[in-house]
N, CA, C and O of each residue as an XYZ file, in Angstrom:
748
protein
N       1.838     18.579    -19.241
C       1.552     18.784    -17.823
C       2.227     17.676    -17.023
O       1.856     16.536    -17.301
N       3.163     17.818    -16.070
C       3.667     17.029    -15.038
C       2.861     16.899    -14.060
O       1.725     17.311    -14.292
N       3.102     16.343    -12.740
C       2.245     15.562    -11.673
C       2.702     17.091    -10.526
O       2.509     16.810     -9.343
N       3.011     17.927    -10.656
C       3.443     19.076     -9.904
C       2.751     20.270    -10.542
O       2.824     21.326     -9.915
N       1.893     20.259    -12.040
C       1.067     20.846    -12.392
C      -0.471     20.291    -12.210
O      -1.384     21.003    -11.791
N      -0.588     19.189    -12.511
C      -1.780     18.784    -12.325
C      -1.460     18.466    -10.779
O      -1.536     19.600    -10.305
N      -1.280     17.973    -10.162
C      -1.840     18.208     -8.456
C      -2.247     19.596     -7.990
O      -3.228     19.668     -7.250
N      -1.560     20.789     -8.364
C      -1.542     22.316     -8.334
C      -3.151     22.469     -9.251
O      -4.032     23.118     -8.685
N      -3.368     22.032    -10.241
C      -4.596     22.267    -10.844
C      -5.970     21.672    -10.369
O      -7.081     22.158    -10.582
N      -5.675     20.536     -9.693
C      -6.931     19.697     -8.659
C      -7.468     20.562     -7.653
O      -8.615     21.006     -7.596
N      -6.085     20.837     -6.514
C      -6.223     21.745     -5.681
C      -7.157     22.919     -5.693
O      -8.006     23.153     -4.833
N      -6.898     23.649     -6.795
C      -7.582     25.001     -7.046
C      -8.332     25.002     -8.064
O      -8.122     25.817     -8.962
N      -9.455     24.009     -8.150
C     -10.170     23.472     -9.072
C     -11.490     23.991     -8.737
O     -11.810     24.102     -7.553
N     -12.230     24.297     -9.616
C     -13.211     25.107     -9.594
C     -14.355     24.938    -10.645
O     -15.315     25.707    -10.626
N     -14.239     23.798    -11.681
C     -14.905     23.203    -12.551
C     -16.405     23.051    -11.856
O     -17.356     23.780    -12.140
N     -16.428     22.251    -11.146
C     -17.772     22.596    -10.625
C     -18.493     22.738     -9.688
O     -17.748     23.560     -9.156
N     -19.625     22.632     -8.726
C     -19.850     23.255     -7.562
C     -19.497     22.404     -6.292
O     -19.772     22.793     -5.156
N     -18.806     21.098     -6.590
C     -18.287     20.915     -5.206
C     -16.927     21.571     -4.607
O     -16.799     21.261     -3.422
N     -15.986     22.306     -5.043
C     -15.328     23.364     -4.946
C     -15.852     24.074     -3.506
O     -15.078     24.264     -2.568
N     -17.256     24.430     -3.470
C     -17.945     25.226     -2.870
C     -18.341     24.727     -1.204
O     -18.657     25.340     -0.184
N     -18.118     23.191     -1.581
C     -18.335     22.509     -0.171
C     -17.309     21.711     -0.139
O     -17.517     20.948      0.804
N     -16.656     21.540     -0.466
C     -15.215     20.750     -0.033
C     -13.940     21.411      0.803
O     -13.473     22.549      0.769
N     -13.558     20.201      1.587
C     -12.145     21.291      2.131
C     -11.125     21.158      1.136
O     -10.571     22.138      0.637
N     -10.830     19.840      0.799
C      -9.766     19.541      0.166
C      -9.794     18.755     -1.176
O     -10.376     17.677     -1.300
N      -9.281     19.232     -1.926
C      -9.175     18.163     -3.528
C      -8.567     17.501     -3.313
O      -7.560     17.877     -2.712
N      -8.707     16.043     -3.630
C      -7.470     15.219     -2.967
C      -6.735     14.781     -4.477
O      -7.351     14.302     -5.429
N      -5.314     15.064     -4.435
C      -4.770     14.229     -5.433
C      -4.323     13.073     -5.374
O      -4.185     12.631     -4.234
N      -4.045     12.421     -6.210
C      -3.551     10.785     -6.113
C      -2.264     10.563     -5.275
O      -1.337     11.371     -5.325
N      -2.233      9.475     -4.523
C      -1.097      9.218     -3.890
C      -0.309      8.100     -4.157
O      -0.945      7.319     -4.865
N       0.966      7.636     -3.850
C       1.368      6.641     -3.840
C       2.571      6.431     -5.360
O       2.947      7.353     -6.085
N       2.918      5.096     -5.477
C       3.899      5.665     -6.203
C       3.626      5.738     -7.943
O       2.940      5.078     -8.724
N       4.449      6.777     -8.058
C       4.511      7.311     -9.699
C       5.080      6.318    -10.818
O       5.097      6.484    -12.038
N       5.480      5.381    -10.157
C       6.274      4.225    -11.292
C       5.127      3.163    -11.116
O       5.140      2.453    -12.122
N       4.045      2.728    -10.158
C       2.996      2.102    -10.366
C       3.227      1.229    -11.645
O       3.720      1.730    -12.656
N       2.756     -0.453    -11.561
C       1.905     -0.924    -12.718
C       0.491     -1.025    -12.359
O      -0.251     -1.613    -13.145
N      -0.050     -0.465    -11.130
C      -1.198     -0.506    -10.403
C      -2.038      0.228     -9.448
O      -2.181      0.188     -8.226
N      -2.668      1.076    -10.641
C      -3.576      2.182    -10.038
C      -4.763      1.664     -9.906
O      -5.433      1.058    -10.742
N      -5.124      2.066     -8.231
C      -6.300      1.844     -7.710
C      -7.044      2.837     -7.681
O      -6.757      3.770     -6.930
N      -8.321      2.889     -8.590
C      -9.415      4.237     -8.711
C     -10.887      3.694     -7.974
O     -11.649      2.747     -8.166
N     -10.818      5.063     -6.854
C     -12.260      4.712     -5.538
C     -12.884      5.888     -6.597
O     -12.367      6.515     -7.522
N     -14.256      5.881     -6.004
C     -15.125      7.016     -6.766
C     -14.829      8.399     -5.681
O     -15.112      9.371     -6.382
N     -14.501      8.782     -4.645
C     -14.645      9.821     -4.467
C     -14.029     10.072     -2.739
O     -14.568      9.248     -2.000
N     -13.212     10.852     -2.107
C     -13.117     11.177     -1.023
C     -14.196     10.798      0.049
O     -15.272     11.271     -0.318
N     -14.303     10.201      1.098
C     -14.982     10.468      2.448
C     -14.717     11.874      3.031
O     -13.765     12.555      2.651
N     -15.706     12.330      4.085
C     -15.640     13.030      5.067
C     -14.663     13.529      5.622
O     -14.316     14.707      5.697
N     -13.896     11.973      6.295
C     -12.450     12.663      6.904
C     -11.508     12.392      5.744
O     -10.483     12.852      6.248
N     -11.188     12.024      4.705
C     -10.385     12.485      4.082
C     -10.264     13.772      3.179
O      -9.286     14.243      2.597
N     -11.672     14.218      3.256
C     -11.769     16.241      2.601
C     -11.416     16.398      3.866
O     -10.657     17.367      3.858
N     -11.558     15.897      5.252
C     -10.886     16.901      6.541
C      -9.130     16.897      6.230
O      -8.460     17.923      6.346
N      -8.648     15.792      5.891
C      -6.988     15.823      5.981
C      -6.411     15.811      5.263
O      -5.193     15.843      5.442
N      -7.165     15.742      3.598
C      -6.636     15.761      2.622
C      -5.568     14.425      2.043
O      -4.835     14.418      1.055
N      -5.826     13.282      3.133
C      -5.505     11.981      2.754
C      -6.414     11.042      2.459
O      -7.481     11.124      3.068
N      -6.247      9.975      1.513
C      -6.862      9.030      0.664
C      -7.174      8.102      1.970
O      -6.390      8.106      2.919
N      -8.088      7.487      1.971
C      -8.205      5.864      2.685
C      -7.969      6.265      4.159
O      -6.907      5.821      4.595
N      -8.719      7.017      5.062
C      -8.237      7.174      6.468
C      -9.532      6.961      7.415
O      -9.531      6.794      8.635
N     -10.779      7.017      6.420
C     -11.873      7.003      7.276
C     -12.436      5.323      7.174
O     -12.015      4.434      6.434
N     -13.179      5.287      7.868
C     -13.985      3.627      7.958
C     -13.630      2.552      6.474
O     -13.146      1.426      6.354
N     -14.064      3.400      5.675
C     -13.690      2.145      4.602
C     -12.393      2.293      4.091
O     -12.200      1.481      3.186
N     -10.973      3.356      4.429
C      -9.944      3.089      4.776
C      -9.387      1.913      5.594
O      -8.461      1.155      5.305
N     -10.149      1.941      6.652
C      -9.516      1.178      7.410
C     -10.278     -0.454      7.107
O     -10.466     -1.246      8.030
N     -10.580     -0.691      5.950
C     -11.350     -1.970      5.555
C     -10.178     -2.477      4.801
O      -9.543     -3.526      4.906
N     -10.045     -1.328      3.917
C      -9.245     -1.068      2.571
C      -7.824     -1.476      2.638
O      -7.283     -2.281      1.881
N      -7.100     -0.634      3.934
C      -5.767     -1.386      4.301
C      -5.739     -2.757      5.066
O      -4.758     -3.499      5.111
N      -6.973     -2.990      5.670
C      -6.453     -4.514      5.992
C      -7.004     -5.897      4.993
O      -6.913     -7.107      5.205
N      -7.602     -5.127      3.837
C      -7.830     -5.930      2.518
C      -6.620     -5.726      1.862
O      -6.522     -6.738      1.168
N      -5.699     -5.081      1.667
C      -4.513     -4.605      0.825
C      -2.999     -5.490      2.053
O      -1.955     -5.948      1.588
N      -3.299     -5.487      3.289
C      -2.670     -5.956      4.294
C      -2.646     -7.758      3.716
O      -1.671     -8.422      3.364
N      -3.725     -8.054      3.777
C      -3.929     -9.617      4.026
C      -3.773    -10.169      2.100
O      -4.054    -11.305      1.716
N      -3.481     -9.508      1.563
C      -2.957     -9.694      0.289
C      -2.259     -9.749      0.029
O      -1.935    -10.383     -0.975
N      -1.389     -9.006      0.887
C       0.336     -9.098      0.545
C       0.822     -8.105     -0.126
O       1.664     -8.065     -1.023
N       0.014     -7.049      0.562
C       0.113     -5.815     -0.894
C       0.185     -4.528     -0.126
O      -0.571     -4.092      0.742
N       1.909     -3.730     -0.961
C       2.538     -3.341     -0.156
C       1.843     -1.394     -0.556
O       2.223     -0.632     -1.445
N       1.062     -1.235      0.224
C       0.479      0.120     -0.217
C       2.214      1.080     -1.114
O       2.168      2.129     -1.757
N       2.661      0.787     -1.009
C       4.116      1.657     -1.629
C       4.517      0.862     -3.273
O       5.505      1.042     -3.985
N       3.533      0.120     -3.442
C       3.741     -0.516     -4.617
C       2.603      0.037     -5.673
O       2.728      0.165     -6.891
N       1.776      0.246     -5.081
C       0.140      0.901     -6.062
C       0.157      2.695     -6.104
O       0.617      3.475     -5.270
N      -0.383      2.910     -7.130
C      -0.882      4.214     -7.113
C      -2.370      4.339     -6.478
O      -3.048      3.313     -6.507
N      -2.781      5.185     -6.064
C      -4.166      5.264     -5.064
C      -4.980      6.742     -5.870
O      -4.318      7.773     -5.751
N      -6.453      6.895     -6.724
C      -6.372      7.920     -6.604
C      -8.037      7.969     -7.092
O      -8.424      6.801     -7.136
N      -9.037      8.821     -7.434
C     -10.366      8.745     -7.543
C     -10.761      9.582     -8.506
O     -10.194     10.515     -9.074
N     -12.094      8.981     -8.625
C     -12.770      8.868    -10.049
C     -13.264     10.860     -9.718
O     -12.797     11.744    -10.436
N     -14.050     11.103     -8.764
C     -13.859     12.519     -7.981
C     -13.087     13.112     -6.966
O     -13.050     12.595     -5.849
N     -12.305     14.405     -7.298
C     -11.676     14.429     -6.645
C     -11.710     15.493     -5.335
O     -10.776     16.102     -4.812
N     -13.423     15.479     -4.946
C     -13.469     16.729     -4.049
C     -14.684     15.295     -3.560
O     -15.169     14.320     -4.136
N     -14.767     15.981     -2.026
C     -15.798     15.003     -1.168
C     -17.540     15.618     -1.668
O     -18.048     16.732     -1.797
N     -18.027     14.159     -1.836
C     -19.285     14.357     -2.580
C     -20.425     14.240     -1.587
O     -20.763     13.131     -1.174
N     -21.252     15.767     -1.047
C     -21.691     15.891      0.276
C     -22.811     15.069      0.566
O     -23.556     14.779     -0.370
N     -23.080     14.603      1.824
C     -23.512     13.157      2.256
C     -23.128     11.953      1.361
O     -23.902     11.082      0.965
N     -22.021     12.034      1.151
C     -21.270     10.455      0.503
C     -22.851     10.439     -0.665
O     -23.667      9.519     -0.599
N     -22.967     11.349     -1.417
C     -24.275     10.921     -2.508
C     -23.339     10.773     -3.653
O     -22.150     11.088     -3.617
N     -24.117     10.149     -4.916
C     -23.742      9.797     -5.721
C     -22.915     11.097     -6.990
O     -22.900     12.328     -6.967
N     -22.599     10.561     -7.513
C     -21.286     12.155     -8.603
C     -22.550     12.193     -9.593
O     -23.238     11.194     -9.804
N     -22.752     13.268    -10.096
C     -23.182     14.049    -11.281
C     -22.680     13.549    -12.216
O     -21.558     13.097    -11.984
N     -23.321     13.341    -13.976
C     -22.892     13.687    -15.051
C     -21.773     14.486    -15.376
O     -20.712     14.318    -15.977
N     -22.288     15.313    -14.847
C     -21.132     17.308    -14.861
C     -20.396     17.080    -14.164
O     -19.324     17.520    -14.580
N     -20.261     16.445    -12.937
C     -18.944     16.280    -11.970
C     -18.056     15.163    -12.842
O     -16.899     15.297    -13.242
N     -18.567     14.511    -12.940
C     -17.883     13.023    -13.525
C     -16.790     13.762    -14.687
O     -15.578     13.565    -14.774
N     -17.654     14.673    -15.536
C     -17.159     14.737    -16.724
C     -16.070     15.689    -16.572
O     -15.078     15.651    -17.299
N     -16.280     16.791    -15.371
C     -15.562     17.979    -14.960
C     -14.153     16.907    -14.567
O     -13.207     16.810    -15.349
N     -14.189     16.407    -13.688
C     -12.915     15.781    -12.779
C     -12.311     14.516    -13.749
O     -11.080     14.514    -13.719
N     -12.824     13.556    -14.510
C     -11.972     12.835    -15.097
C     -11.171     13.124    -16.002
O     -10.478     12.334    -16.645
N     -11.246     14.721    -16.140
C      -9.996     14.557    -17.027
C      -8.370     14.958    -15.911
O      -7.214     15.325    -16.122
N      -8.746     14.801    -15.390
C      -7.307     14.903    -13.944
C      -7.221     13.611    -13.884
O      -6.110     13.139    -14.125
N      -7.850     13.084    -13.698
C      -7.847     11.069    -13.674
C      -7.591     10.440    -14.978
O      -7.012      9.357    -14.892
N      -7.952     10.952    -16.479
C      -7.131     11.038    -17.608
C      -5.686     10.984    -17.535
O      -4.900     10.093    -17.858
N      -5.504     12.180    -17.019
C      -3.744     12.995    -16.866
C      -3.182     12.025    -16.160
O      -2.271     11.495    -16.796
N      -3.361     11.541    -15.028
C      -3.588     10.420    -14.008
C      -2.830      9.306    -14.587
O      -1.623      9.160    -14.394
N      -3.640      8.429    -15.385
C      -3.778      7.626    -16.337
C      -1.961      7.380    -17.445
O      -1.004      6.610    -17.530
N      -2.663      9.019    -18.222
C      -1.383      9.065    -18.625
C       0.230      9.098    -18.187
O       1.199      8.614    -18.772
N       0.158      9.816    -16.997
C       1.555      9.669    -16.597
C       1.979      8.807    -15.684
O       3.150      8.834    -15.302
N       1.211      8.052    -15.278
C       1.227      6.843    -14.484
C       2.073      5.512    -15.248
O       3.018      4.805    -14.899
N       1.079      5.591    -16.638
C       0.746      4.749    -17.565
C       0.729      3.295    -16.566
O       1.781      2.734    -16.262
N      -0.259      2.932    -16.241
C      -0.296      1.412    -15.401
C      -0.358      0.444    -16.281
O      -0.662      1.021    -17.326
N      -0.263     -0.604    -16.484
C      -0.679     -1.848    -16.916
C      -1.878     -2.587    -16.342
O      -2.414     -3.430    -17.062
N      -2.362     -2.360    -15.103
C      -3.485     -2.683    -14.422
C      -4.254     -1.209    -13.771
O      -3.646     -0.268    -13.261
N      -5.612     -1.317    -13.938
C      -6.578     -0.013    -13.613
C      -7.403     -1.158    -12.783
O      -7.783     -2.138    -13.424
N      -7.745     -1.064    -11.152
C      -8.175     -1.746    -10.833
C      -9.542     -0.415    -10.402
O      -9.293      0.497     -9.614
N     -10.563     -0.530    -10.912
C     -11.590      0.592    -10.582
C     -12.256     -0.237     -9.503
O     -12.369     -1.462     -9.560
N     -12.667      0.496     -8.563
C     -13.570      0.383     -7.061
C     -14.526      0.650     -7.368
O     -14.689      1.828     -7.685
N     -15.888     -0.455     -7.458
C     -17.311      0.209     -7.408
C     -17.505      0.780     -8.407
O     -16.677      1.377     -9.095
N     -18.978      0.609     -8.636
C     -20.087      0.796     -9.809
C     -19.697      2.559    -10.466
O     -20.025      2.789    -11.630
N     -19.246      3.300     -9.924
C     -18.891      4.814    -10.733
C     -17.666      4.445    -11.584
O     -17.856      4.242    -12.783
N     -16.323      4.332    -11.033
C     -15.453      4.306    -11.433
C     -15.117      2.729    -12.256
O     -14.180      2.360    -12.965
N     -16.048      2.224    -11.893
C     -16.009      0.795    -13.190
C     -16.417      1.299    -14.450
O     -15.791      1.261    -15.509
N     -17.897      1.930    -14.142
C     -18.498      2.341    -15.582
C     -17.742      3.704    -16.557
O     -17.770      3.894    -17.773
N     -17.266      4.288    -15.745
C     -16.150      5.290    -16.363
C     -15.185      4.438    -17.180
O     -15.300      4.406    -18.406
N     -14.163      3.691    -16.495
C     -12.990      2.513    -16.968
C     -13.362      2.015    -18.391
O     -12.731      2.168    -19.438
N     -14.730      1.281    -18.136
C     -15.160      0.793    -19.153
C     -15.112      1.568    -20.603
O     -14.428      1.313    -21.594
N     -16.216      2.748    -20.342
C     -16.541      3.872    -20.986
C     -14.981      4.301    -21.788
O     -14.649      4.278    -22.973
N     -14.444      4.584    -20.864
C     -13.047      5.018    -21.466
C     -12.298      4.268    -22.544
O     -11.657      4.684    -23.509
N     -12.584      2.925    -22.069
C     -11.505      2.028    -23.056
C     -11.954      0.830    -23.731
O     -11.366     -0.197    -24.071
N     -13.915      1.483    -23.905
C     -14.653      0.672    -25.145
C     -15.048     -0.712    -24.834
O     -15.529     -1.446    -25.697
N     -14.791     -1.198    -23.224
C     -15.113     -2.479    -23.035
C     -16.551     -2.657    -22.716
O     -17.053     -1.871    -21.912
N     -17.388     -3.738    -23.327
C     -18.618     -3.829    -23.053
C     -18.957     -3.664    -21.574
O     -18.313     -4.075    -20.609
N     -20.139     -2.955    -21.595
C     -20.548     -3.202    -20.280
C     -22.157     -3.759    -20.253
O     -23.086     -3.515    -21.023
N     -22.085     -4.639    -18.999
C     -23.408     -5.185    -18.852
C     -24.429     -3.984    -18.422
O     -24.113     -2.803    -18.278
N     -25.799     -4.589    -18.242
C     -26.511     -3.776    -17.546
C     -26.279     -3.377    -15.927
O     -25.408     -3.980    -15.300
N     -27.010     -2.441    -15.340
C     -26.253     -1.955    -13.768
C     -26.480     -3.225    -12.814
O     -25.591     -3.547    -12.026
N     -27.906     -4.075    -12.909
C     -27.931     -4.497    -11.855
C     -26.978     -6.025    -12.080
O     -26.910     -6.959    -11.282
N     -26.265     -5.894    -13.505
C     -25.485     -7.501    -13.336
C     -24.111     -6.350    -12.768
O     -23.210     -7.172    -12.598
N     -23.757     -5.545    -12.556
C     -22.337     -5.194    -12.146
C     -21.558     -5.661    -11.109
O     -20.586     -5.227    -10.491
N     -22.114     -6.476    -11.083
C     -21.718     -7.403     -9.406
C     -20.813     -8.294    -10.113
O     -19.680     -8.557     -9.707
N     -21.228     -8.663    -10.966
C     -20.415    -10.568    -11.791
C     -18.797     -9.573    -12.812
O     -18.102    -10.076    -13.695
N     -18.698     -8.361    -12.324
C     -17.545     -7.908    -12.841
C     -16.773     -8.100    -11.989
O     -15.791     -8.740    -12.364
N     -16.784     -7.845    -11.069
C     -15.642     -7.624     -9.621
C     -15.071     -9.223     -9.510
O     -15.589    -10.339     -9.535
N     -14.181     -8.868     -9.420
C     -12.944    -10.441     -9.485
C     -12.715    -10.301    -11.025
O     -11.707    -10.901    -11.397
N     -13.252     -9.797    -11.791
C     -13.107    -10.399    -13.214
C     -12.145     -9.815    -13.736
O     -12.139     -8.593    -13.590
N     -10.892    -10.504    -14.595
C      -9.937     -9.654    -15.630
C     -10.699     -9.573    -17.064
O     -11.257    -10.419    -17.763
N     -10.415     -7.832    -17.217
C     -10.792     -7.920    -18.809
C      -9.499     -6.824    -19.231
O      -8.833     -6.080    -18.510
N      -9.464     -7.030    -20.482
C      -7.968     -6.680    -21.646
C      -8.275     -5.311    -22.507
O      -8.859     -5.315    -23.591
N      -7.899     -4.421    -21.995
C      -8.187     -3.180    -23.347
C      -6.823     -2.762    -24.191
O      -6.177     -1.769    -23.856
N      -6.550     -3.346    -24.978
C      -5.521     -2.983    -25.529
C      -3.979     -3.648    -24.881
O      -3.698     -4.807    -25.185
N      -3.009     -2.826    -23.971
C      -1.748     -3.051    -23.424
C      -2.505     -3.211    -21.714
O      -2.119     -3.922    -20.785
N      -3.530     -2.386    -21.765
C      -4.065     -2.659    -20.256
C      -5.185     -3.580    -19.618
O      -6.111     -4.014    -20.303
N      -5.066     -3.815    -18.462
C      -5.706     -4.973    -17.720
C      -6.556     -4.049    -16.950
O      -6.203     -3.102    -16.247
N      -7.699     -4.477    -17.196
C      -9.216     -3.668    -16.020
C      -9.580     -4.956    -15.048
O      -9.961     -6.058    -15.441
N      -9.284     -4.378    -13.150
C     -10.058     -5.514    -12.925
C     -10.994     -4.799    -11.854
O     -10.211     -4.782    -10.905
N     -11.658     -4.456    -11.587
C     -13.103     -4.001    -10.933
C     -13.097     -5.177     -9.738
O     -13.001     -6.404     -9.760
N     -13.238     -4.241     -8.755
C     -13.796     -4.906     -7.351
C     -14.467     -3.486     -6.575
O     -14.382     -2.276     -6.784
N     -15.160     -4.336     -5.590
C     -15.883     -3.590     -4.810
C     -15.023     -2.664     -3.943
O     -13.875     -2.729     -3.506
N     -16.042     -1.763     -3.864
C     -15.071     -0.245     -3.044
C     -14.984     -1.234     -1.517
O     -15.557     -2.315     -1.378
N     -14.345     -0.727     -0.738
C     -13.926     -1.329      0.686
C     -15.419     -1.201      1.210
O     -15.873     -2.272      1.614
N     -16.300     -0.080      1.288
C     -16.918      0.530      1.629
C     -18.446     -0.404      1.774
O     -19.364     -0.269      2.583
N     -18.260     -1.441      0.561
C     -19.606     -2.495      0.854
C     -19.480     -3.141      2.071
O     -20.472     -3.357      2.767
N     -18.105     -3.548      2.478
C     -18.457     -4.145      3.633
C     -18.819     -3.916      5.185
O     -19.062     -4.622      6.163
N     -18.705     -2.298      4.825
C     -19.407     -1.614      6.527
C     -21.363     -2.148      6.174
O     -22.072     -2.730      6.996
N     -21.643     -1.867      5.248
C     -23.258     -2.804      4.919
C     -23.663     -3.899      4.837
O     -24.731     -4.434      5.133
N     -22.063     -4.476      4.091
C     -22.392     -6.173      3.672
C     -21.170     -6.884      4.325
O     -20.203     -7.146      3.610
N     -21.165     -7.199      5.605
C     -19.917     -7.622      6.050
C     -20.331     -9.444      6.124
O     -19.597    -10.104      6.859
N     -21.212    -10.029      5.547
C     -21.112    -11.236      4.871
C     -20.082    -11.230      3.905
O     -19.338    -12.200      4.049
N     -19.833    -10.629      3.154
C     -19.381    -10.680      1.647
C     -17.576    -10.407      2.099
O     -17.039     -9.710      1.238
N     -16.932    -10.681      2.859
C     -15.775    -10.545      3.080
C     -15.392    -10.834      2.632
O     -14.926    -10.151      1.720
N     -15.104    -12.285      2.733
C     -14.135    -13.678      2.153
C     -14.265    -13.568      0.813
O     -13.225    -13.824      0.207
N     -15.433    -13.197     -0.021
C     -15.623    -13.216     -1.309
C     -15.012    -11.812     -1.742
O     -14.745    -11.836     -2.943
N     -14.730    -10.686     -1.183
C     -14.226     -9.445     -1.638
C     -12.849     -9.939     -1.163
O     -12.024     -9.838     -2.071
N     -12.315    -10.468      0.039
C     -10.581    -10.762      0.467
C      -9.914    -11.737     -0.830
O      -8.765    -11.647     -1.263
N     -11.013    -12.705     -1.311
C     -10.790    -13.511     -2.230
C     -10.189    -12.764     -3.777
O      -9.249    -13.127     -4.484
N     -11.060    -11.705     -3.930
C     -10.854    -10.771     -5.054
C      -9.530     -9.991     -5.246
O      -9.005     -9.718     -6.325
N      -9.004     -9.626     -3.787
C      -8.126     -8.505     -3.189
C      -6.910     -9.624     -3.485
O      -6.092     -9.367     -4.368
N      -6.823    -10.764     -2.788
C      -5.904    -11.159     -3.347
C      -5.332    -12.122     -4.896
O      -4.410    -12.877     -5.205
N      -6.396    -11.583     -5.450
C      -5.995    -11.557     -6.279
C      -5.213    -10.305     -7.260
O      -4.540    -10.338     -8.290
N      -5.613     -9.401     -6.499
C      -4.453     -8.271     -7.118
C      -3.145     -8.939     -7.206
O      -2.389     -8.986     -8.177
N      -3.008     -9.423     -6.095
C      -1.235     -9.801     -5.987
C      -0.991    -10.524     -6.933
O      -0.135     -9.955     -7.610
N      -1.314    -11.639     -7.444
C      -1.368    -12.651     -8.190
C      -0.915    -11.817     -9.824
O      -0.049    -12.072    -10.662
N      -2.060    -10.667     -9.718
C      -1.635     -9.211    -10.865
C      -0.102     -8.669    -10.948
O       0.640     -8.496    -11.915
N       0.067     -8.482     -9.639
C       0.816     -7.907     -9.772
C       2.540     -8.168     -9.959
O       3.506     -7.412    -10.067
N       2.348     -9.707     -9.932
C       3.301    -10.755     -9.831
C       3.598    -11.204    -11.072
O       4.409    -12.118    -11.221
């Protein structure tokens, strides 16, 4: 499967019942030669309206955390753990999780990154899950974000979705602190 079959297969995806309330499946964006795919857990609102990644509120957190890093959105791959909007921003299903990661598998594979930087507590514990790295209990998942860990040829580094800081806009400097350290990754 190429990236012109699987985007075609997201689209008209029907695995499970968010199909039914979504406008748009969003596929991954950004570039295909990536050493650095960034995985959010799931579409916002206005991005099932336009069918683009990162455009609503914690978009606009997201690019000026990726801005003040030095980090050139045309250098990362961008793409999520679900790939249909999950209604009232609630949390993904078992069955959803399990339905949609294998497009984020495919993802994975033809990307092949050297760095998987997962956003937030869904798409960390998936990462993990996937590539056998211990994971703590939920409520230490905080002391992951900033952290590098090694699975094999690839680098996992977990930070917070943009999205904590419309709640926790104390915690900036300590999430900008994290962000730039991508670059440092990617260098």
């Amino acid at each position: 499967m190429n990236f012109t079959q699987l985007n075609k297969a997201i689209k008209i995806c029907k695995n499970c019942k968010l199909h039914e309330t979504r406008i748009h499946a969003l596929c991954g964006e950004g570039n295909k030669k990536a050493k650095m795919m960034l995985i959010a857990q799931a579409p916002g609102k206005e991005e099932d309206k336009s069918g683009k990644m990162f455009i609503g509120p914690s978009g606009k957190i997201f690019h000026e955390l990726l801005k003040k890093a030095n980090i050139n959105k045309e250098a990362i791959y961008l793409t999520n753990l679900i790939k249909c909007y999950l209604p009232k921003c609630r949390r993904p299903s078992k069955n959803e999780i399990e339905q949609c990661t294998k497009y984020l598998d495919k993802e994975i594979e033809l990307i092949n990154p050297t760095i998987l930087v997962p956003l937030g507590f869904h798409a960390t514990r998936y990462i993990f899950n996937k590539y056998g790295l211990q994971r703590p209990p939920k409520k230490q998942y905080t002391h992951l974000f900033g952290a590098v860990f090694q699975a094999g040829s690839i680098f996992v580094f977990p930070l917070r979705h943009p999205t904590a800081l419309l709640f926790n806009p104390e915690k900036r400097d300590t999430m900008q602190h994290n962000y730039n350290k991508l670059r440092e990754l990617l260098d």
